[in-house]
C-alpha positions, 0 to 999 in steps of 0.5 A, spaced: 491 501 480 491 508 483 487 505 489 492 501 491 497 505 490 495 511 495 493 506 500 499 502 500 503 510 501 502 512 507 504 506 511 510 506 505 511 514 507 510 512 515 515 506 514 521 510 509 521 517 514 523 512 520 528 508 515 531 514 513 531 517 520 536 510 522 539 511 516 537 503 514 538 501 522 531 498 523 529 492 527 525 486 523 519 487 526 519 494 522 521 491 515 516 485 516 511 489 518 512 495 513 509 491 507 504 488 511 502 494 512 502 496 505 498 491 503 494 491 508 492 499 506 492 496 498 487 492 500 483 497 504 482 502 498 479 497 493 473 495 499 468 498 495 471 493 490 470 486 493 462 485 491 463 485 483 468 478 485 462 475 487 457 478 481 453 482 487 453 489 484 447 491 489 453 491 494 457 494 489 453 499 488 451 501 495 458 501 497 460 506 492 454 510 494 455 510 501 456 516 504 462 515 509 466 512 503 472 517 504 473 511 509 476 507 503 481 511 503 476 516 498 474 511 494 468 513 490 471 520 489 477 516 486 473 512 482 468 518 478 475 522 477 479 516 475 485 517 470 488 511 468 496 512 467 503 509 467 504 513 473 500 508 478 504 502 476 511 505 476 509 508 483 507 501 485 513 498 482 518 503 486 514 503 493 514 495 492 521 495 490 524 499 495 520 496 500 523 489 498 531 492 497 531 495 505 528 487 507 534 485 502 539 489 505 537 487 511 537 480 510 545 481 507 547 485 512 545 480 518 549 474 513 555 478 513 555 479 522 554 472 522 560 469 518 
């Protein structure tokens, strides 16, 4: 879970800084495109991960013995220095959580232009 968790902060650190700088004034392309961004850097951290899907653990094992694996967001490094905690789940629920309350806010307050 940590893996994603920092994968998915920077593109929520990037996109919170620039809600926070528009006081909550951004246009839908920034709202939408934040949470694909999250995912898309959730998804880039567990790479190294994807070969035990499909049982190719000489895949698997290449990858997490690969030397640019800081590419994958320090993937491997994680993975030897792992710490299973709360505190990656809870920080998950609160970036996805705040994520989906601007869109949210957003979508209440386009509503109560248009009525």
């Amino acid at each position: 879970m940590n893996q994603i968790v920092l994968g998915m902060s920077l593109p929520f650190a990037i996109c919170a800084a620039l809600y926070l700088k528009q006081r909550g004034m951004l246009g839908w392309r920034i709202l939408i495109g934040a949470p694909l961004a999250m995912l898309a850097g959730g998804a880039w951290a567990i790479v190294p991960d994807f070969p035990r899907l499909w049982g190719d653990l000489v895949w698997y094992t290449d990858l997490h013995h690969h030397p640019h694996c800081w590419i994958w967001f320090n993937h491997c490094h994680i993975d030897r220095n792992e710490t299973d905690s709360p505190l990656w789940i809870a920080l998950f629920l609160a970036m996805t959580c705040s994520a989906l309350a601007a869109v949210w806010r957003e979508i209440a307050r386009s509503e109560r232009h248009t009525l």
